[in-house]
N, C-alpha and C positions, 0 to 999 in steps of 0.2 A: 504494500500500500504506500501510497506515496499523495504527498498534500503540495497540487500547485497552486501557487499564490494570484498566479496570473497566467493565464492562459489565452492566445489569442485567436479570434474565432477561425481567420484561414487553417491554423495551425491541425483544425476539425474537419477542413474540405476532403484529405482520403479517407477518414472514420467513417463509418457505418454507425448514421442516427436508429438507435434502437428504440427506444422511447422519449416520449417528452410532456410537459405539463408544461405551466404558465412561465416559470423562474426555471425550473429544473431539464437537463437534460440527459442521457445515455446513450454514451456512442460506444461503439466497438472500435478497439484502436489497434488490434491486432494482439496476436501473440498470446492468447489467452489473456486479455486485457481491455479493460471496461474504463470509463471516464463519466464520473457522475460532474457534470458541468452544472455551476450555478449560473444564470445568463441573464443576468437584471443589467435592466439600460444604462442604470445610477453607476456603477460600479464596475472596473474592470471583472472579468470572465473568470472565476477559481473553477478549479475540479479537484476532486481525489482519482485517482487512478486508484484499479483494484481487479485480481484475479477472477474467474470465473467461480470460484470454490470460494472466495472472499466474500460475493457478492452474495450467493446462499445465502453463506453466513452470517452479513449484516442484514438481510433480506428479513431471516429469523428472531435476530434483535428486534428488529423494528416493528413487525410482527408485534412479536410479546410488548413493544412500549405502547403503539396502538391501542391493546386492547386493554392493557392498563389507564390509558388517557380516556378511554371511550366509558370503561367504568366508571371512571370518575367525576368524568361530566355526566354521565345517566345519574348517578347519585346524588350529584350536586340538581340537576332539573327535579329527579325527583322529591328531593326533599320542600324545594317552592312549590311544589304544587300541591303538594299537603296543609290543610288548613290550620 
């Protein structure tokens, strides 16, 4: 894994855009090797670079933080909605 600070967007013309949302992007950059791009206009272009087996694995982190955020805001609505 590897954290670039700045990344510049030609630099992403051979990669293979994998996915993307509004800020966020995933390229394939070769070599068993993925690039979570962050792409806000404000700000120069970071990414982390990271392995296919890397990716899993923060995949499964993020997973398990989700569904902990997502309890805890159900918890948090339901508690206001009790009189």
């Amino acid at each position: 894994m590897k954290l670039v600070t700045a990344i510049d967007a030609q630099a992403l013309d051979h990669a293979k855009l994998i996915a993307e949302s509004n800020e966020f992007a995933i390229f394939d950059v070769g070599s068993d090797t993925y690039a979570l791009v962050h792409r806000h206009a404000a700000v120069e272009w970071q990414a982390i670079t990271i392995s296919g087996d890397g990716l899993f694995r923060v995949l499964e982190i993020l997973a398990q933080a989700t569904r902990t955020l997502y309890r805890d805001v159900a918890s948090d609505l339901s508690k206001r909605r009790r009189p």
